[in-house]
C-alpha positions as CSV (number, residue, x, y, z in Angstrom):
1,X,13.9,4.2,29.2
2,X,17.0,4.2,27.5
3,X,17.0,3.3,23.3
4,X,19.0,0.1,24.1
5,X,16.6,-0.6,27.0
6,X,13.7,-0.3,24.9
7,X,15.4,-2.8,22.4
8,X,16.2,-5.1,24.9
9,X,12.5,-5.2,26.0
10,X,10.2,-5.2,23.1
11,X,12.5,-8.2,21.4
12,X,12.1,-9.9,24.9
13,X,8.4,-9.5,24.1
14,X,8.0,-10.6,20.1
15,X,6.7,-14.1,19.5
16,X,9.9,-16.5,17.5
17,X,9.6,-15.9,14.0
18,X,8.7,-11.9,14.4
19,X,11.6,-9.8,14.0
20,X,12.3,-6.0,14.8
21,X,12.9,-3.4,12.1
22,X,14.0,-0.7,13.8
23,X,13.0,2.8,11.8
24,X,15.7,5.5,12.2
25,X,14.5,8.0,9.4
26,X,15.8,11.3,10.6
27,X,17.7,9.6,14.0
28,X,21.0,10.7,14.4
29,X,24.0,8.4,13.9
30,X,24.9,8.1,17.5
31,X,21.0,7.2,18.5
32,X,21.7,3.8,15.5
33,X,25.1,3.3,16.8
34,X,22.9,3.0,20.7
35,X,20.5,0.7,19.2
36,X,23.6,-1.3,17.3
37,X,25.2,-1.8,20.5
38,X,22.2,-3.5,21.9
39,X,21.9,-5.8,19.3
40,X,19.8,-4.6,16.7
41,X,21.0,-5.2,13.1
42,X,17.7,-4.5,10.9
43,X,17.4,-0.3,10.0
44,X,14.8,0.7,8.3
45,X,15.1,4.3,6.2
46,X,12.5,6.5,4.1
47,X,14.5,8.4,2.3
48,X,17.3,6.9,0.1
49,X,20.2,8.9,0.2
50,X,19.9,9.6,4.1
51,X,20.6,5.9,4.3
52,X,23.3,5.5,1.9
53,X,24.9,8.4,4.0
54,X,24.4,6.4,7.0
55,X,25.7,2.6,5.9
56,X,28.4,4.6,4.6
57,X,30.0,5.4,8.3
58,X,27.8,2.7,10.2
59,X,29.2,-1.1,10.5
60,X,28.9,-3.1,7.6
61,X,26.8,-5.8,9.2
62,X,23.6,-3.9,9.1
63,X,20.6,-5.1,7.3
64,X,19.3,-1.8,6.0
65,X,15.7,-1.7,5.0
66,X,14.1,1.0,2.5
67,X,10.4,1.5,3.5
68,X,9.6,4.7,1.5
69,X,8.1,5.2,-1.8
70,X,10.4,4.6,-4.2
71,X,11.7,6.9,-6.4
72,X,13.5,5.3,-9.5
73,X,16.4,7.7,-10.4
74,X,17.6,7.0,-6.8
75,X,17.6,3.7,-6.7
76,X,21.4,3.5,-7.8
77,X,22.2,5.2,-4.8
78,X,21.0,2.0,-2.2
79,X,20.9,-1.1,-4.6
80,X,24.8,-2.0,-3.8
81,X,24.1,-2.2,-0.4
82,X,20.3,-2.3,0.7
83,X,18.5,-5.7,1.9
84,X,15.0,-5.6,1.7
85,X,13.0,-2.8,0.0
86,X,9.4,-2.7,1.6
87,X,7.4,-0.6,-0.7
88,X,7.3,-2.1,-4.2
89,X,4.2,-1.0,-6.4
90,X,4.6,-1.7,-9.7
91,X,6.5,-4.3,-12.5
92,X,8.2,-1.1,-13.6
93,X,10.1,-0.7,-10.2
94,X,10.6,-4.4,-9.8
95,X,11.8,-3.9,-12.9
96,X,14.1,-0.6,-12.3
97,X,15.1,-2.5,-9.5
98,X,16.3,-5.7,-11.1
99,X,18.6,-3.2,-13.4
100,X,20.3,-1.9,-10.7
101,X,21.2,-4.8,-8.6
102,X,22.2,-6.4,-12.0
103,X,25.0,-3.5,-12.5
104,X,26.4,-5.0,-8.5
105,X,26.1,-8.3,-9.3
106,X,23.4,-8.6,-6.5
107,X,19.8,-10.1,-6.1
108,X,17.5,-7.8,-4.1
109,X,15.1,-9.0,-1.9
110,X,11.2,-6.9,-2.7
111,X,8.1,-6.9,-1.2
112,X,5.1,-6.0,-2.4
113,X,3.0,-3.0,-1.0
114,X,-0.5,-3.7,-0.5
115,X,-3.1,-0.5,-0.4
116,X,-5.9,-1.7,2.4
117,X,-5.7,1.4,4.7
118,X,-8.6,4.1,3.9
119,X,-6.6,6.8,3.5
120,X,-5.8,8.1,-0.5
121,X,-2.6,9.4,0.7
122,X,-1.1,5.6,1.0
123,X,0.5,4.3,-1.5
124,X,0.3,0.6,-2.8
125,X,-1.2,-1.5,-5.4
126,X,-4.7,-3.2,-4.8
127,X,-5.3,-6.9,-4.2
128,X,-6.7,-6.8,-7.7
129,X,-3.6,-5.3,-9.0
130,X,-1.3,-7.7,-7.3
131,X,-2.4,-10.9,-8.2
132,X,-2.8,-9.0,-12.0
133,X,0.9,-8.6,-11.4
134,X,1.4,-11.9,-10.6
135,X,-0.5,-13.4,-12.8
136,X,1.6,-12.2,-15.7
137,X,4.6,-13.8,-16.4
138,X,7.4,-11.3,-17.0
139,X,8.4,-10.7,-13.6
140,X,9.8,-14.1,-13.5
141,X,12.7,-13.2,-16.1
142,X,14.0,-10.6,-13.4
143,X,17.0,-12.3,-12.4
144,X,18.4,-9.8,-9.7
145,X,15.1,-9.1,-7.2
146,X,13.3,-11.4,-5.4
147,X,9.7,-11.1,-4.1
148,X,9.8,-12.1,-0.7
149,X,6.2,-11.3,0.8
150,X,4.0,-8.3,1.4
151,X,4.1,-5.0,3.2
152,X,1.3,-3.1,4.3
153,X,0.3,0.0,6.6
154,X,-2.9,0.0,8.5
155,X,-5.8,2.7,8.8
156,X,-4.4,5.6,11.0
157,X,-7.2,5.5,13.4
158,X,-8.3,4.1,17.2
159,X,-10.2,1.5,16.0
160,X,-8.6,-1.8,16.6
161,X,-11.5,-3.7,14.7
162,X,-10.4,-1.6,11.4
163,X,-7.5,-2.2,11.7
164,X,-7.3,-6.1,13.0
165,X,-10.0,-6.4,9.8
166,X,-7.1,-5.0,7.2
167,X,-4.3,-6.8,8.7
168,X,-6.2,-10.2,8.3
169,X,-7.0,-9.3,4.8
170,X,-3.3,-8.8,4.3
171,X,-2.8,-12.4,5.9
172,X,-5.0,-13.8,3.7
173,X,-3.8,-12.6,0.5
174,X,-0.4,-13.6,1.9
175,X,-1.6,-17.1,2.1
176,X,-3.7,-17.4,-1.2
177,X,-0.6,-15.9,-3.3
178,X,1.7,-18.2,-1.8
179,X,-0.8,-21.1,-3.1
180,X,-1.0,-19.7,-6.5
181,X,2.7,-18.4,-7.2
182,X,5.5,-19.6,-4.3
183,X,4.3,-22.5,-2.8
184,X,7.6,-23.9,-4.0
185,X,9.4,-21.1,-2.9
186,X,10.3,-20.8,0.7
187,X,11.6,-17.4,0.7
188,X,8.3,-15.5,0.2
189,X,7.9,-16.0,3.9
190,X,7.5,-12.0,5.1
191,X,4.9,-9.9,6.0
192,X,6.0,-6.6,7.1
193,X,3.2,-5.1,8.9
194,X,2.7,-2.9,12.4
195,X,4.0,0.0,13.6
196,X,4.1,1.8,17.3
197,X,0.5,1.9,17.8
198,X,-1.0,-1.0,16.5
199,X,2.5,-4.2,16.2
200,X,0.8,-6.3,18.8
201,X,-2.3,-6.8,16.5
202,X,-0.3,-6.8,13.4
203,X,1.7,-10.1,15.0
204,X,-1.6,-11.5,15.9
205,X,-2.6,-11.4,12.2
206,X,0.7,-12.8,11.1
207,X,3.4,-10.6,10.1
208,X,6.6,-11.7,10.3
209,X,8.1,-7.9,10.7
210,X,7.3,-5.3,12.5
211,X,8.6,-1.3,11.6
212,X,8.9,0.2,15.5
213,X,10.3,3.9,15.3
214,X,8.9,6.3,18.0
215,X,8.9,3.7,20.8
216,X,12.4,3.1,20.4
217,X,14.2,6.4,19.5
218,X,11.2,8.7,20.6
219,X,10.2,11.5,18.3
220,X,12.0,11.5,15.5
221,X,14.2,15.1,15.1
222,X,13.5,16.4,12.0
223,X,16.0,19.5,11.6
């Protein structure tokens, strides 16, 4: 199956409300300009210069997404163009962050990463850590990001109980921190969540976006 055929059938298949974030880390140029074609506008990237290569010579209507760990002396590189960064861990990147989008005159849209896999490798703050970040006040002077949900990766393993188990736990964070902190704020709305293997249970458990690489562009090409 073709990329734009595999588009064209796994939006067919997402629930209203759910929307595709197509990963192209390492994909080709011609393999985003496939998925473009078939309507796809949401990019998601790792690595930050790779996409500020690519918006450079790609059309200017893309919504590209930064799902890596951040690294703060390249933020500069993707904050005059980049509309949702995934994978914020700290106030001292939502605070690097905020500097950056100030120099373009931009707001940039955040969310926060949650560690709930069982793997030490992921990166992510705590449930503890996030509502202590939260709970303190200075990351409501930032006047250029705005934090517009949570992001979280699941377990890398078979079982769907696991991994059904973290994504609820990610729901219900969702839901208690939009009580405490946005409930007049309509924007913190997103929960990017679900991958290849495991989306379907990821939308059952609530997220609002789900990061689909392999199934669309197959394995990605690394030299």
């Amino acid at each position: 199956m073709s990329i734009a055929e595999q588009i064209v059938r796994i939006k067919r298949e997402l629930p209203q409300g759910v929307e595709l974030l197509a990963i192209s880390k390492y994909q080709p140029v011609d393999a985003i300009k496939e998925a473009y074609d078939a309507g796809q506008r949401m990019f998601g990237e790792n690595h930050i210069q790779e996409m500020a290569a690519k918006a450079a010579i790609l059309p200017k209507d893309i919504e590209w997404h930064f799902t890596g760990h951040v690294q703060t002396n390249k933020i500069k590189y993707m904050a005059p163009f980049v509309s949702l960064i995934h994978a914020v861990d700290s106030f001292r990147l939502l605070r690097e962050i905020d500097k950056h989008a100030a120099r373009n005159n931009r707001t940039i849209d955040c969310l926060l990463q949650i560690h709930i896999a069982q793997e030490e490798t992921k990166y992510g703050l705590t449930k503890d850590e996030c509502r202590q970040l939260l709970a303190n006040e200075p990351w409501r002077e930032l006047q250029h990001v705005r934090i517009v949900g949570l992001m979280a990766m699941g377990s890398n393993t078979d079982d769907t109980v696991q991994i059904r188990s973290e994504f609820h736990q990610i729901k219900q964070l969702f839901d208690e921190l939009k009580e405490c902190y946005f409930s007049d704020t309509p924007t913190f709305c997103q929960i990017s969540e679900g991958m290849t293997d495991d989306y379907p249970i990821a939308i059952a458990e609530g997220s609002t976006i789900v990061r689909i690489g392999s199934m669309i562009f197959g394995e990605r090409q690394t030299t």
